[in-house]
N, C-alpha and C positions, 0 to 999 in steps of 0.2 A: 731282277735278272742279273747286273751286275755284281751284288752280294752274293748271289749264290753260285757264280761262274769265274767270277774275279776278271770277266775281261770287258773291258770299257764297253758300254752300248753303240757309244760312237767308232767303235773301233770293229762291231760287228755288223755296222751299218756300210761301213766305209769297205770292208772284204766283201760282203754283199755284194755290195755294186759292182765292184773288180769284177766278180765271178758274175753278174748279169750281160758286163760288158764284153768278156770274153767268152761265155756259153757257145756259141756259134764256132767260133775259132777252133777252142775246146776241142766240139766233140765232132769237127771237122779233121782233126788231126786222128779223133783215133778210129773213125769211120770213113773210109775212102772210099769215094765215087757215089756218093751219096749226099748231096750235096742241096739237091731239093729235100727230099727227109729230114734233112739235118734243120736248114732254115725253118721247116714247117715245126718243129717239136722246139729248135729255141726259140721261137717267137709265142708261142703258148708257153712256155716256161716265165718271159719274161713280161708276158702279162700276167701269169699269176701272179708272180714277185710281185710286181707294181702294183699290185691291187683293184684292176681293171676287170677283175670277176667276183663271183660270191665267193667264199670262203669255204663256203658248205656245197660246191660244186669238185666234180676233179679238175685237175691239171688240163687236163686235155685225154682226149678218146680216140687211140691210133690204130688203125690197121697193118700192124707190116709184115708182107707178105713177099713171095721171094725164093728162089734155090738157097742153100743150103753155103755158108761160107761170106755174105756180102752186109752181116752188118746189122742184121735185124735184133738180137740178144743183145750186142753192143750198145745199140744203138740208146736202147729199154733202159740199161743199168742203170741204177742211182749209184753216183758218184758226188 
């Protein structure tokens, strides 16, 4: 991987974790007032990362439902 990306293993181990640790933060900045939502989708994020499930399972399986304006589409996006 290194070879073929030119960027240290270690160094995409180490932004990894940055972005596990701040997930929550994240995507509490850019979804407001949603703040159990948010907790529920980074914490299934960050056990997939950690490898706490199968591989050949998904992420997580959400419902979000809701008027029109509060965050649901946002909320979804891969970033």
């Amino acid at each position: 991987m290194e070879q073929k990306t030119g960027i240290p293993v270690g160094k995409l181990q180490a932004d990894e974790q940055t972005k596990m640790k701040e997930i929550d933060v994240r995507l509490k900045a850019r979804v407001i007032g949603q703040e159990h939502a948010v907790d529920k989708v980074a914490k299934a994020v960050k056990r997939s990362r950690a490898g706490l499930k199968s591989k050949h399972r998904p992420t997580g399986s959400f419902l979000f439902v809701g008027p029109t304006g509060v965050g649901k589409t946002e909320l979804s996006k891969k970033r």
